[in-house]
C-alpha positions in Angstrom: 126.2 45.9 -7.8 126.6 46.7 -4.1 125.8 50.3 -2.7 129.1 50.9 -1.4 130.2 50.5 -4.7 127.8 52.6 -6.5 128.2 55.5 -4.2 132.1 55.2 -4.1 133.2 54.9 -7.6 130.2 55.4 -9.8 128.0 57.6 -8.2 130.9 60.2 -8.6 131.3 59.2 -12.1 127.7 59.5 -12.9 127.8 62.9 -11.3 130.9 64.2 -13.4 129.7 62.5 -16.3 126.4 63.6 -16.4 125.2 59.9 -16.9 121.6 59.4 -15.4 120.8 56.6 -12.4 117.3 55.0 -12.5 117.6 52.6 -8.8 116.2 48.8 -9.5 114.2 48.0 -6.6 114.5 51.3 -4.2 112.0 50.0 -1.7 114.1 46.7 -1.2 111.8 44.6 -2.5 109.0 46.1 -0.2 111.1 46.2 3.0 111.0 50.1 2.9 107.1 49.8 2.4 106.8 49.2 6.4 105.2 46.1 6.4 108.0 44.3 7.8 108.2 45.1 11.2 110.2 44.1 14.2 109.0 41.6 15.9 105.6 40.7 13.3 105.5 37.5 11.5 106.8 37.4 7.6 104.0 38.6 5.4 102.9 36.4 2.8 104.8 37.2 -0.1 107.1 35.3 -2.3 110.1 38.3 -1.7 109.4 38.0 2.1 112.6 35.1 3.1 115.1 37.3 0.8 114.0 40.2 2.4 114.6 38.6 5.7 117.5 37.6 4.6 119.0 40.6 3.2 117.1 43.5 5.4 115.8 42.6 8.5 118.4 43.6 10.6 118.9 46.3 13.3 120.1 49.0 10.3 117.3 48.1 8.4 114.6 48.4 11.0 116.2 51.2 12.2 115.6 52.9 8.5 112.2 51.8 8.6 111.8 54.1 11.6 113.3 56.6 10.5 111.4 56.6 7.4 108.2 56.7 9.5 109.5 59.9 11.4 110.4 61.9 8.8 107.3 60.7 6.5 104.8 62.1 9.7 106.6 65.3 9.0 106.0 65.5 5.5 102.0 63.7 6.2 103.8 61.2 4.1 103.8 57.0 4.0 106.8 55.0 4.8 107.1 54.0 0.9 106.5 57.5 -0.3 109.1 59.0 2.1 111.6 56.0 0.9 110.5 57.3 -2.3 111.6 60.6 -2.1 114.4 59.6 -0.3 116.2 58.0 -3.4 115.3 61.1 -5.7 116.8 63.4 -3.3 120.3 61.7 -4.5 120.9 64.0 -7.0 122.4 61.3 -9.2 119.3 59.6 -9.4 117.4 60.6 -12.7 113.9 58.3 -12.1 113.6 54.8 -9.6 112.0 51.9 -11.0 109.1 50.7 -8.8 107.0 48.2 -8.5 103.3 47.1 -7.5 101.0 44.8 -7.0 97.9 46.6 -7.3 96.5 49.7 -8.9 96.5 51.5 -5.4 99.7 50.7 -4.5 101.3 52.1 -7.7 98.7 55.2 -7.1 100.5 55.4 -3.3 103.7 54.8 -3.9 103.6 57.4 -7.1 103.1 60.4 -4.2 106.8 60.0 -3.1 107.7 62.3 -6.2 106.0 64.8 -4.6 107.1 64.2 -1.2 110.4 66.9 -0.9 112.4 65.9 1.8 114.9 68.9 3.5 118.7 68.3 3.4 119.0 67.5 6.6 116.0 64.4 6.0 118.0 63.7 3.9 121.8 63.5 6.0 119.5 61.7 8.8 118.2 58.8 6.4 121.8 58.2 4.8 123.3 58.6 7.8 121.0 55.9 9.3 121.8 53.4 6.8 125.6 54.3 6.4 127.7 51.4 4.9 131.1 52.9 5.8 
């Protein structure tokens, strides 16, 4: 399913329905981690070509900033700020992560308590915008 989708005729749905969303994959296969960067080689990771493929765009890197921005504010990581991000949607009951180490699950985990304002919020949807 494509976001557009999702936030045009389910998410609504969901909402009305009171039907829980749990997110696959809401650091984009470790794109919203940071550590793909403009202008860096591809890391060394099996997910790295789709993520080029699918993320590694101006929109995308512009996210990533973003992310960073707001994260400083909140003395927060790129991933935990992304984190946080998706459990601000107020459809979104729980997101399924994933890790590759002990430490990263640790890290990552912290975005639950990260509590971004509405207007993080706005900026970071706004930011990656589909419309």
């Amino acid at each position: 399913m494509h976001r557009a989708e999702f936030e045009r005729e389910l998410q609504p749905l969901c909402l009305d329905q009171g039907i829980g969303v749990i997110p696959y994959s809401p650091l984009g296969a470790g794109f919203l981690t940071g550590k793909y960067r403009r202008d860096t080689p591809l890391p060394d990771s099996a997910r790295a070509e789709g993520v080029w493929k699918r993320y590694m765009n101006e929109q995308g890197f512009t996210a990533v900033d973003k992310l960073e921005v707001i994260g400083r504010i909140h003395n927060a990581t790129i991933a935990q700020t992304a984190i946080a991000w998706v459990l601000a949607n107020t459809a979104v009951t729980a997101a399924i992560i994933g890790a590759n180490t002990i430490d990263q699950l640790e890290e990552t985990l912290q975005g639950a308590n990260v509590k971004l304002t509405p207007e993080d919020k706005a900026a970071l949807d706004e930011t990656t915008a589909w419309q």
